[in-house]
C-alpha positions as CSV (number, residue, x, y, z in Angstrom):
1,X,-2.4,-15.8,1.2
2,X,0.8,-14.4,3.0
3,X,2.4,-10.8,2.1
4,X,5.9,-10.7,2.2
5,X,7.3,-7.9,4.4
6,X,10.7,-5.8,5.5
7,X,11.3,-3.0,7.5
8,X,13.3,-0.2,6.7
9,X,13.7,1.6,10.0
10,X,10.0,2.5,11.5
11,X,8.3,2.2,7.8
12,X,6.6,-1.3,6.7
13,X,7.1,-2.4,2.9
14,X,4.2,-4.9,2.5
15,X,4.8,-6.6,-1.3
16,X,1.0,-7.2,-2.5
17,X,0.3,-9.8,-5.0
18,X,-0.8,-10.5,-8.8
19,X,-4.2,-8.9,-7.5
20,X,-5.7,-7.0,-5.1
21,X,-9.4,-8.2,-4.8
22,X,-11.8,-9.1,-2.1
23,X,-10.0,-12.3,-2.0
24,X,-6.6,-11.0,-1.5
25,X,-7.3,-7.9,0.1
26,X,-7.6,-9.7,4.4
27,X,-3.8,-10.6,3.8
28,X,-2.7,-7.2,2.8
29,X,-5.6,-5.4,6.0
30,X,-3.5,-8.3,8.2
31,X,0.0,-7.3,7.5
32,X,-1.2,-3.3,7.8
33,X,-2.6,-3.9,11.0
34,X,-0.2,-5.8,12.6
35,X,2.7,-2.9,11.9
36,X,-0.2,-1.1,13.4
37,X,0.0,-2.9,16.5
38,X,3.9,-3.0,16.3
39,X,4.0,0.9,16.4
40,X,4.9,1.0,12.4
41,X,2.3,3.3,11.0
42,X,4.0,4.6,7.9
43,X,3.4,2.2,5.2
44,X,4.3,1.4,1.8
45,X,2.7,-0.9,-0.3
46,X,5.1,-2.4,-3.3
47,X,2.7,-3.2,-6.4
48,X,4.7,-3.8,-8.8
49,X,3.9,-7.0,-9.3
50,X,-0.5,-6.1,-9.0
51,X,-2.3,-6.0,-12.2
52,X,-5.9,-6.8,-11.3
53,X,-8.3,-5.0,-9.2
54,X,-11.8,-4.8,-7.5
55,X,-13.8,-2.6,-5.9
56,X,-13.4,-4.5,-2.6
57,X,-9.4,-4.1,-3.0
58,X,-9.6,-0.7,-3.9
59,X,-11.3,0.3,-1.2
60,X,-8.9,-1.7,0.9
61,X,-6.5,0.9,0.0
62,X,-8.8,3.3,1.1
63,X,-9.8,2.3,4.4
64,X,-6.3,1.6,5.0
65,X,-4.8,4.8,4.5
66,X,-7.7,5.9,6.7
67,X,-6.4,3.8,9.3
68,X,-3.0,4.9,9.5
69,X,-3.6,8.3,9.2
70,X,-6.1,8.4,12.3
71,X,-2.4,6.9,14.0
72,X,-0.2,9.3,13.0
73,X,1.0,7.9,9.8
74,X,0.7,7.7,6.2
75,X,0.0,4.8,3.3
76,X,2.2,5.5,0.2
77,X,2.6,3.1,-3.4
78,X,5.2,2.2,-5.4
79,X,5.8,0.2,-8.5
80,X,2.8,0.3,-10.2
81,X,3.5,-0.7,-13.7
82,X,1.3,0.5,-16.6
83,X,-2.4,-1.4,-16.2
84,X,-2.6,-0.2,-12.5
85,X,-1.3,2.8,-13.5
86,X,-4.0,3.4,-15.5
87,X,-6.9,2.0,-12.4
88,X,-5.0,4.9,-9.9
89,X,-5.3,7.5,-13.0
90,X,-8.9,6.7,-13.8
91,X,-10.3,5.8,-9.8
92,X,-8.4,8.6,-9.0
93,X,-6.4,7.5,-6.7
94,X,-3.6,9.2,-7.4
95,X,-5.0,12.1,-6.0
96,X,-5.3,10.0,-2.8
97,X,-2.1,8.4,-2.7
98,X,1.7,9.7,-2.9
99,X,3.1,7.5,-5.6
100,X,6.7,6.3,-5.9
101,X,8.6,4.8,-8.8
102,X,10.9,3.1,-6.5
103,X,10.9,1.4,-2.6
104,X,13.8,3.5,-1.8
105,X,12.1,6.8,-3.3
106,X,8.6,5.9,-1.0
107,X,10.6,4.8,2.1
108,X,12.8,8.0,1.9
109,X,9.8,10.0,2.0
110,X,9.1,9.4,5.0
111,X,12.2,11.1,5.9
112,X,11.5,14.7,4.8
């Protein structure tokens, strides 16, 4: 599976897919660690479009934000729509992850 990616200046937008599982997770690890590797370590993950999880994918997320923050930078989420909504709400990961409505609202945070 392939993420689709931009850049807005030095932050990575990596648009996940339908799910986030064990599966699916590698290709969304991949497109972290290569910004990684490119010097991009503030990164914003665009789920609008995920509705299913798994453990393995959630701790992705995880892991991930662990990553970038040991480089300086930050994992941030926008776009969730109502069912993965709810997973952050009841995981709790919303209290581990600064959630945006918008790309333009998470990329700008990286501004302030």
């Amino acid at each position: 599976m392939q993420i689709t990616t931009e850049i807005f200046g030095d932050v990575l937008v990596a648009h996940t897919s339908d799910e986030l599982t064990d599966e699916t997770s590698g290709a969304v690890r991949s497109a972290v660690e290569e910004a990684v590797t490119a010097g991009r370590c503030n990164v914003v993950l665009q789920m609008e479009r995920t509705d299913a999880f798994d453990s393995a994918g959630l701790t992705t997320l995880f892991d991930l934000q662990d990553q970038l923050r040991a480089e300086g930078g930050r994992l941030t989420v926008c776009g969730l729509q109502d069912h993965a909504q709810k997973v952050f709400e009841i995981t709790r990961m919303d209290r581990w992850f600064d959630l945006y409505d918008s790309i333009i609202d998470a990329v700008s945070s990286f501004q302030q």
